[in-house]
C-alpha positions, 0 to 999 in steps of 0.5 A: 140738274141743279138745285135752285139756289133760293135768297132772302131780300135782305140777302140780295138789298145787303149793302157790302155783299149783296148775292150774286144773283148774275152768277146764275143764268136765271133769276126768279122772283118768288112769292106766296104762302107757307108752301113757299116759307115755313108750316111749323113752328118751331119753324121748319124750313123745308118748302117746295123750293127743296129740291126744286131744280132746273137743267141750267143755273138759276136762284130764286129771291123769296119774299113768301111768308105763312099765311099770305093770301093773293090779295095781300101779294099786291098790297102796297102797304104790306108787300112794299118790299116786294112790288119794289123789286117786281116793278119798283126802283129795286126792279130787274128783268126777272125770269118768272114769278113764282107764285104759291097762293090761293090755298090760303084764300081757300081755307079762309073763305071756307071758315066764313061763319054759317049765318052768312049768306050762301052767296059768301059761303064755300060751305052749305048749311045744313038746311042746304044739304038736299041740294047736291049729291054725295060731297056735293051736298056740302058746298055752296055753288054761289059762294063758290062763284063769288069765290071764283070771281075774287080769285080771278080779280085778285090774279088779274091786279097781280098781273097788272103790278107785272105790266107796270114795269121791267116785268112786263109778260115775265111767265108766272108760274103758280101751282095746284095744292095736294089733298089736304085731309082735315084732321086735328094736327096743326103746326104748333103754337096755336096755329092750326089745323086749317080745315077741320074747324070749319067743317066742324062748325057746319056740322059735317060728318067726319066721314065726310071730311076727307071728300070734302075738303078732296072736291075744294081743292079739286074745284081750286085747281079747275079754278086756278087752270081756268084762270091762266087758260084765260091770261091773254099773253099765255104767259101763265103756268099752272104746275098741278101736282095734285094726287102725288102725296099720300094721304093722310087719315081724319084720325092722324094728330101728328106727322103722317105719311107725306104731311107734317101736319093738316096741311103741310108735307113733310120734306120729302113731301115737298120734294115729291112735289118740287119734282114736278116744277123743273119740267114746267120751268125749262120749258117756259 
């Protein structure tokens, strides 16, 4: 099948030769978090769109960048360029939104500080611990349901922006995280590690650290196939590929089995991943 052939905006807004987006019989639009765009520095260019590939011709304009959160994807201040080709003068009838997004949201929810009240923690206090059962323990089930509900409102406006113009009820197709294990390997540059800071700052033990962060990411995904269970149209599409990479270990401090570093895989990591994305497009 062929490989999805990916453009930057400047390529497509370039003012003599803009890409060829109508040679292709698909035309994606693509947004989201450094799963879509770099997780190293110097920077590395493997993503999930390596080898990510659909049984007809297709191209993907990419306006991902590291660190993006949901809630910045529909920012007008921020994410102009985007929403000027989504549902702006720049705009046309594309195939579906690809969306890489709310790990992110994830890990910065989890890094809120301790004395903060449970109710705006993912995280428990130690206090808290006799409350749950195994890793269980460790969570706050009412910053998880203030969590739940920030999600759920953050995708609902990014479908609004969709219904504002030539996009209306385009499919929108997202995507589970792997298990991502804490551990002190970042992407270089003082970026990173993600996780491991914060359940270090609630004082879990770190034998602890692989199942916590396990049963997050599980929760995130429950979450995000919630979320497009509930769209009205149907037109939201989870590819879960959680469970495909091999884990990682909470000693490893540099590249290691199917991970480049705490919380981004190597490229043939993405590739594992990118394979289960083909099937989920050509059936929508």
């Amino acid at each position: 099948m062929p490989v999805i052939t990916v453009f930057t905006p400047d390529e497509v807004e370039h003012a003599d030769r803009p890409a060829p987006l109508s040679d292709f019989d698909r035309q994606f639009i693509a947004q989201g978090d450094s799963w879509f765009s770099m997780g190293a520095l110097p920077l590395q260019s493997s993503n999930l769109f390596d080898g990510m590939s659909t049984r007809t011709a297709a191209c993907a304009v990419n306006f991902a960048s590291p660190g993006a959160v949901l809630r910045r994807m529909t920012d007008a201040v921020r994410e102009r360029r985007f929403l000027r080709h989504l549902n702006g003068p720049l705009s046309r009838r594309w195939s579906a939104l690809l969306l890489s997004g709310g790990g992110n949201d994830l890990i910065e929810a989890a890094a809120v500080d301790p004395a903060q009240p449970a109710a705006l923690r993912l995280l428990a206090t130690r206090a808290e611990w006799g409350q749950g059962i195994a890793e269980d323990r460790y969570l706050s089930n009412a910053g998880w349901q203030t969590f739940s509900l920030h999600l759920e409102s953050v995708v609902r406006q990014l479908l609004r922006e969709r219904d504002t113009g030539l996009n209306r009820g385009i499919p929108v197709v997202l995507h589970t995280y792997d298990l991502a294990v804490p551990r002190p390997s970042g992407a270089g540059f003082g970026r990173g590690p993600w996780l491991q800071p914060s359940l270090v700052k609630y004082g879990i033990p770190q034998d602890a650290w692989a199942a916590v962060s396990a049963l997050m990411l599980r929760r995130l995904k429950t979450l995000l196939l919630q979320i497009a269970a509930t769209v009205p149209d149907g037109s939201m599409h989870v590819v879960d590929t959680q469970g495909t990479l091999a884990p990682a270990r909470v000693t490893d401090t540099g590249a290691t089995a199917d991970w480049l570093n705490e919380i981004h895989p190597t490229t043939a990591g993405y590739r594992k991943l990118s394979a289960h994305w083909g099937p989920v497009l050509d059936r929508i």
